[in-house]
Backbone as XML, in Angstrom:
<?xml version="1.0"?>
<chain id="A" units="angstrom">
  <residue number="1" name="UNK">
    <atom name="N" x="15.311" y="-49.480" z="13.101"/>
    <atom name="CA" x="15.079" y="-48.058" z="13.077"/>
    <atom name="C" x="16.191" y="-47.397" z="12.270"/>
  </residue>
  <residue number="2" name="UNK">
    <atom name="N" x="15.892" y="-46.558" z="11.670"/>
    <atom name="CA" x="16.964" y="-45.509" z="10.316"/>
    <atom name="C" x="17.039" y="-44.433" z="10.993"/>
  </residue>
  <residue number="3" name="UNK">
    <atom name="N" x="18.236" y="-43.843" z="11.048"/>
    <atom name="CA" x="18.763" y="-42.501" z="11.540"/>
    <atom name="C" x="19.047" y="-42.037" z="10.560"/>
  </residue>
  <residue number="4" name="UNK">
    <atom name="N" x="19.084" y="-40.415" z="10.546"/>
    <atom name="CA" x="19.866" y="-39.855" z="9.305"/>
    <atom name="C" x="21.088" y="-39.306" z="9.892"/>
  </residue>
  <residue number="5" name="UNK">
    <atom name="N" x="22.204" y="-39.097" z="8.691"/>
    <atom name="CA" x="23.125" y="-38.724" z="9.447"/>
    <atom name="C" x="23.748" y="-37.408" z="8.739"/>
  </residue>
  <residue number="6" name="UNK">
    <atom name="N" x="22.551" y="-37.098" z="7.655"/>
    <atom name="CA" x="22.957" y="-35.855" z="7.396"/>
    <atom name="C" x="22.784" y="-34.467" z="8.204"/>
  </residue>
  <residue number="7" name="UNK">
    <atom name="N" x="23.893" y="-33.683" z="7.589"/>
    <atom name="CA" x="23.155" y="-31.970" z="8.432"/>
    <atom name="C" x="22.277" y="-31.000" z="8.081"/>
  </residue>
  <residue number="8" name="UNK">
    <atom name="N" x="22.293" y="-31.470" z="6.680"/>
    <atom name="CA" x="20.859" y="-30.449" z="5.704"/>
    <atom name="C" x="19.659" y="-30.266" z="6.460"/>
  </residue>
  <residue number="9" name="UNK">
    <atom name="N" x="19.220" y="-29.221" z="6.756"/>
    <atom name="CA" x="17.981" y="-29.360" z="7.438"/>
    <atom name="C" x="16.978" y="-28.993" z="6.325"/>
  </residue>
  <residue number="10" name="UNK">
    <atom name="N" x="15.923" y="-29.662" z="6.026"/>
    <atom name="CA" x="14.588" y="-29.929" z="5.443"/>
    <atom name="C" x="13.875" y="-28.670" z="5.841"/>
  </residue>
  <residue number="11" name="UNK">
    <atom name="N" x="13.306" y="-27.837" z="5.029"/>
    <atom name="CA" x="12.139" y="-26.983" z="5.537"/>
    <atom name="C" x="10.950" y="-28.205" z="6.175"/>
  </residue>
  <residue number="12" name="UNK">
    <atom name="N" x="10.189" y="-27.128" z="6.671"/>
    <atom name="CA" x="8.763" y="-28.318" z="7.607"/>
    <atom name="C" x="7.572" y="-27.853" z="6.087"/>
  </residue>
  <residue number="13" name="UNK">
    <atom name="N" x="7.164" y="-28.665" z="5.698"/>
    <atom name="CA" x="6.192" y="-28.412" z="5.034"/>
    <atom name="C" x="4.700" y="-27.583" z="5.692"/>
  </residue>
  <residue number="14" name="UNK">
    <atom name="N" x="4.082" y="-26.302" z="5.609"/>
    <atom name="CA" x="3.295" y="-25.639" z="6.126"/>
    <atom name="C" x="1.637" y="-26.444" z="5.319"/>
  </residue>
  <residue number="15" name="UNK">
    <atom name="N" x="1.285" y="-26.776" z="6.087"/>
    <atom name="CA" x="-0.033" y="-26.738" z="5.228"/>
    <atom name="C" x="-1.036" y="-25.563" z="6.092"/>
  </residue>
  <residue number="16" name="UNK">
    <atom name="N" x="-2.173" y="-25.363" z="4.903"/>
    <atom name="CA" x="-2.805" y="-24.380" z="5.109"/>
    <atom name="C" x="-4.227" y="-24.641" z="5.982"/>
  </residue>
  <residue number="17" name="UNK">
    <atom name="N" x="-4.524" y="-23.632" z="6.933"/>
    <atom name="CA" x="-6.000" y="-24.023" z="7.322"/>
    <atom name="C" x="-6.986" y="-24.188" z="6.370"/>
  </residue>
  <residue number="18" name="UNK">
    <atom name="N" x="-8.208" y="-25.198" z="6.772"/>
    <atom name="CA" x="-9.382" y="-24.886" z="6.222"/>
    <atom name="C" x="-9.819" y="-23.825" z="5.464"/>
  </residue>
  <residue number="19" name="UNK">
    <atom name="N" x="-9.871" y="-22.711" z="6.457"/>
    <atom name="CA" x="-10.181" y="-21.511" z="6.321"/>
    <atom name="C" x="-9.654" y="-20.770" z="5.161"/>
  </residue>
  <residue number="20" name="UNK">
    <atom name="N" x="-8.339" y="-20.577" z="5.051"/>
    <atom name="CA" x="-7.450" y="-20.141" z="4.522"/>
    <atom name="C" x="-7.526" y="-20.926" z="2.906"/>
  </residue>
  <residue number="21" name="UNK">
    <atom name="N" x="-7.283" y="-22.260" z="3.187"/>
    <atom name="CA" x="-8.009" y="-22.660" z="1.514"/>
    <atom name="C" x="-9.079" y="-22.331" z="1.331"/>
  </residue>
  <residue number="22" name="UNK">
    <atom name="N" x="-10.366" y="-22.537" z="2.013"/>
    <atom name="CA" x="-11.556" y="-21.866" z="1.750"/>
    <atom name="C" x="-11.608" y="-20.604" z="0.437"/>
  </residue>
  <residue number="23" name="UNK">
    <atom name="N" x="-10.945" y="-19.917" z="1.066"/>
    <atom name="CA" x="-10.424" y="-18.391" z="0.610"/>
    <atom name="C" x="-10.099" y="-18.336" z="-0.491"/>
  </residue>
  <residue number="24" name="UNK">
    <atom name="N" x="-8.607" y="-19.172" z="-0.078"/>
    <atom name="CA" x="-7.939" y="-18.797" z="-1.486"/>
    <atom name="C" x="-9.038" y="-19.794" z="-2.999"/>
  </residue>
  <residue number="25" name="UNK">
    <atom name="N" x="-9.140" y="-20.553" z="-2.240"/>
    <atom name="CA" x="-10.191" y="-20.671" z="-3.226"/>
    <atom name="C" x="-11.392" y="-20.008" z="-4.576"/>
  </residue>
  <residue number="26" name="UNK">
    <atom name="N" x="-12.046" y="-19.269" z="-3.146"/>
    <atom name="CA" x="-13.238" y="-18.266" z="-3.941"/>
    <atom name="C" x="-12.555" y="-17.082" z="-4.611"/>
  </residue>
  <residue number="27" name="UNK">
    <atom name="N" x="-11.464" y="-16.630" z="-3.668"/>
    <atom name="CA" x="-10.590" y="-15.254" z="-4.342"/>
    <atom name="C" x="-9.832" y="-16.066" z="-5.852"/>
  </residue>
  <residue number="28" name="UNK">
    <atom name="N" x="-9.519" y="-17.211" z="-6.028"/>
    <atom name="CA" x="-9.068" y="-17.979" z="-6.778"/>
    <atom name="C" x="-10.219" y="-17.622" z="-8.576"/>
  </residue>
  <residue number="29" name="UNK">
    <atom name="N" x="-11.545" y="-18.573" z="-7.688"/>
    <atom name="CA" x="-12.627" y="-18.328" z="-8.771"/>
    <atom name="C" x="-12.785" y="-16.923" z="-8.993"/>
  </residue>
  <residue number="30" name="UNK">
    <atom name="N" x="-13.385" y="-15.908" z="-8.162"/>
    <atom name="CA" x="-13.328" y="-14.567" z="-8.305"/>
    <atom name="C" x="-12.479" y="-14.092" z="-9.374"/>
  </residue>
  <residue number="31" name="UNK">
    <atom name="N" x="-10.947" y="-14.035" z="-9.234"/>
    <atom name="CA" x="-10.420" y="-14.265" z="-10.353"/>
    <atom name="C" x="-10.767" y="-13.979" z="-11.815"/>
  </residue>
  <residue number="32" name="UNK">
    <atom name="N" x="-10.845" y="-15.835" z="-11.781"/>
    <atom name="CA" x="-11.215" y="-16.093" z="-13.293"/>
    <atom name="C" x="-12.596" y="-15.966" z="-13.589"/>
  </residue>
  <residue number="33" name="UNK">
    <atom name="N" x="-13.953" y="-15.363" z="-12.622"/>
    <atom name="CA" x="-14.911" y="-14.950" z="-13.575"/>
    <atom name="C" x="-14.517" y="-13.564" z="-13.818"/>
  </residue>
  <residue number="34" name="UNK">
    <atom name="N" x="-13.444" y="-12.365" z="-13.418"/>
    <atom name="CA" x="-13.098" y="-11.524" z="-13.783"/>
    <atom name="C" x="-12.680" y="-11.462" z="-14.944"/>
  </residue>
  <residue number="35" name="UNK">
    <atom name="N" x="-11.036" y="-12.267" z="-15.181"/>
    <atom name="CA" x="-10.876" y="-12.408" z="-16.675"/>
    <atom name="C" x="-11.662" y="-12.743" z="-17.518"/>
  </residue>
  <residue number="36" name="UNK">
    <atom name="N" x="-12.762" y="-13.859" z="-17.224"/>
    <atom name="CA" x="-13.686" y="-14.453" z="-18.410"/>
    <atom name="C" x="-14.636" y="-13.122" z="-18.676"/>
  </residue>
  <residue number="37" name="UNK">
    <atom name="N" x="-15.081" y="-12.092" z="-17.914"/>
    <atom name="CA" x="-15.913" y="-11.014" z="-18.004"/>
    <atom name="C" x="-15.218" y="-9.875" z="-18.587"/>
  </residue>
  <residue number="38" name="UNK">
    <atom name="N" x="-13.746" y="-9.306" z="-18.845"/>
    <atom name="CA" x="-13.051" y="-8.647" z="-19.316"/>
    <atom name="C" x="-12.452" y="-9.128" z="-20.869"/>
  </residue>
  <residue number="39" name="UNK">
    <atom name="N" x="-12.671" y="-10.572" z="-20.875"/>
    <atom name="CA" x="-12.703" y="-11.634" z="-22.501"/>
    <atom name="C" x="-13.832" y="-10.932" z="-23.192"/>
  </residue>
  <residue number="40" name="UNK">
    <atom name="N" x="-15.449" y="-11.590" z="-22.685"/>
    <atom name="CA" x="-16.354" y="-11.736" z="-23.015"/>
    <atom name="C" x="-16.829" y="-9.652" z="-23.271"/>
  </residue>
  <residue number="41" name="UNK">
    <atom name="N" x="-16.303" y="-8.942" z="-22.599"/>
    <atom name="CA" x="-16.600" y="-7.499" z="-22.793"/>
    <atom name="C" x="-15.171" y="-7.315" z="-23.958"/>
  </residue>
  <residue number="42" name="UNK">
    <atom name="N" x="-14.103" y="-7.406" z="-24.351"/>
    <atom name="CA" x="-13.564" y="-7.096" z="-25.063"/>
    <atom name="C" x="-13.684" y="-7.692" z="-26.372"/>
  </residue>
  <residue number="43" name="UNK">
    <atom name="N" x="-14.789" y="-8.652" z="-26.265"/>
    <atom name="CA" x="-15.010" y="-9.714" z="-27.756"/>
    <atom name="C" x="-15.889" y="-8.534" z="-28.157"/>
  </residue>
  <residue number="44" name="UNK">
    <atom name="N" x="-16.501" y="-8.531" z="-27.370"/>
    <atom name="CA" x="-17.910" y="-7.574" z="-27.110"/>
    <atom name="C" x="-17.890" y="-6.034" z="-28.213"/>
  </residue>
  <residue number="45" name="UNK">
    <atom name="N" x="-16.652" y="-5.514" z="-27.389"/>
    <atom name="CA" x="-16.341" y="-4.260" z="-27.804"/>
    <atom name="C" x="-15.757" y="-3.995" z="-29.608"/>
  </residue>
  <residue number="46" name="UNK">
    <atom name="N" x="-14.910" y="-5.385" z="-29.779"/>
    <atom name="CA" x="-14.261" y="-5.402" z="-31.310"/>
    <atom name="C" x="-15.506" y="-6.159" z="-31.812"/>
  </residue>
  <residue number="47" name="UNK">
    <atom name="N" x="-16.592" y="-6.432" z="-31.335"/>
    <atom name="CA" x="-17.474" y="-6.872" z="-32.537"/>
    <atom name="C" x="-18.266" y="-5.661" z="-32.942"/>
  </residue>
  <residue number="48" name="UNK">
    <atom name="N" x="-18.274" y="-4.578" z="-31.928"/>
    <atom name="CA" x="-19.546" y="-3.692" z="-32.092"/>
    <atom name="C" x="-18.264" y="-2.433" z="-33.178"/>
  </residue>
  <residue number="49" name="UNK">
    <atom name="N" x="-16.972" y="-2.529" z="-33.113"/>
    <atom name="CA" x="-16.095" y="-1.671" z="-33.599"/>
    <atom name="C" x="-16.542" y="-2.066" z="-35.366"/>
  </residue>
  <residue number="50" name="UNK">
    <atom name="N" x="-16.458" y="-3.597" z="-35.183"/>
    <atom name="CA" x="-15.986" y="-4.166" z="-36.619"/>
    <atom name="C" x="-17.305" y="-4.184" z="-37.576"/>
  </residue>
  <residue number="51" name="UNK">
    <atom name="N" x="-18.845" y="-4.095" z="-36.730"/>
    <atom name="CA" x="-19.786" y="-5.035" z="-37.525"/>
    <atom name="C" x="-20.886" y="-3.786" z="-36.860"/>
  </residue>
  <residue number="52" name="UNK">
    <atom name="N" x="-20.450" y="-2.736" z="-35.919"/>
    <atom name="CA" x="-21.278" y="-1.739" z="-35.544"/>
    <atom name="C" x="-21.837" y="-0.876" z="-36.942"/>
  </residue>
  <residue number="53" name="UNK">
    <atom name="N" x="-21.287" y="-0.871" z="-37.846"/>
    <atom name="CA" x="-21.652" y="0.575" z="-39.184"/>
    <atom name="C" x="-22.565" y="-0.575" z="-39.739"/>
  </residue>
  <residue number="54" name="UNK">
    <atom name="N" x="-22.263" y="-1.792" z="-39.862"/>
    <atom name="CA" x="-23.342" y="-2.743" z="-41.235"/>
    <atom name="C" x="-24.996" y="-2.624" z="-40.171"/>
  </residue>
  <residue number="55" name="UNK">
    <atom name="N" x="-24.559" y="-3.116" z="-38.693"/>
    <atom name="CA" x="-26.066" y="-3.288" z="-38.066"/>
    <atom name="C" x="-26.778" y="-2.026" z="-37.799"/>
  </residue>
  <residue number="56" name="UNK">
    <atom name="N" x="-25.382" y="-1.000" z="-38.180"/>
    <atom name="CA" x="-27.016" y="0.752" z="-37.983"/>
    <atom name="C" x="-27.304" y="1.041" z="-39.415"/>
  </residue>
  <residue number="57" name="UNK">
    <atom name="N" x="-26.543" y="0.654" z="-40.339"/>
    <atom name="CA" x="-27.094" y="0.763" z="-41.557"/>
    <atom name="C" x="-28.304" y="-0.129" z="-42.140"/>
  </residue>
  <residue number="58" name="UNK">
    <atom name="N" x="-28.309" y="-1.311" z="-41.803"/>
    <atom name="CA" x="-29.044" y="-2.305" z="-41.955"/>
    <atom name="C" x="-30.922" y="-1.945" z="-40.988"/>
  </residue>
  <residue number="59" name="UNK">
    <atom name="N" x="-30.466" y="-1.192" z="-39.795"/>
    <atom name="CA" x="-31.870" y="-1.144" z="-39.065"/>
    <atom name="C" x="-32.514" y="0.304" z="-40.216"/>
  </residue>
</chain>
């Protein structure tokens, strides 16, 4: 059997409930379909800035 004989005390490692990963999980994804939807609307917005005058001239 090994004793230690230091005095440092170790934090306890916390793990998380089920639940609680559950969560952070979806709030996780939630997230990133936010950024990907604030990407995909700002591609959005500089295409209609850049290429908006040729497609109303063109109809």
């Amino acid at each position: 059997m090994v004793t230690t004989t230091s005095s440092v005390r170790l934090p306890r490692h916390r793990e998380l409930s089920p639940t609680a990963a559950a969560l952070l999980t979806i709030g996780g994804n939630i997230l990133i379909l936010a950024i990907v939807g604030l990407a995909v609307a700002g591609v959005g917005i500089a295409a209609v800035a850049v290429f908006g005058a040729q497609l109303l001239g063109s109809l």
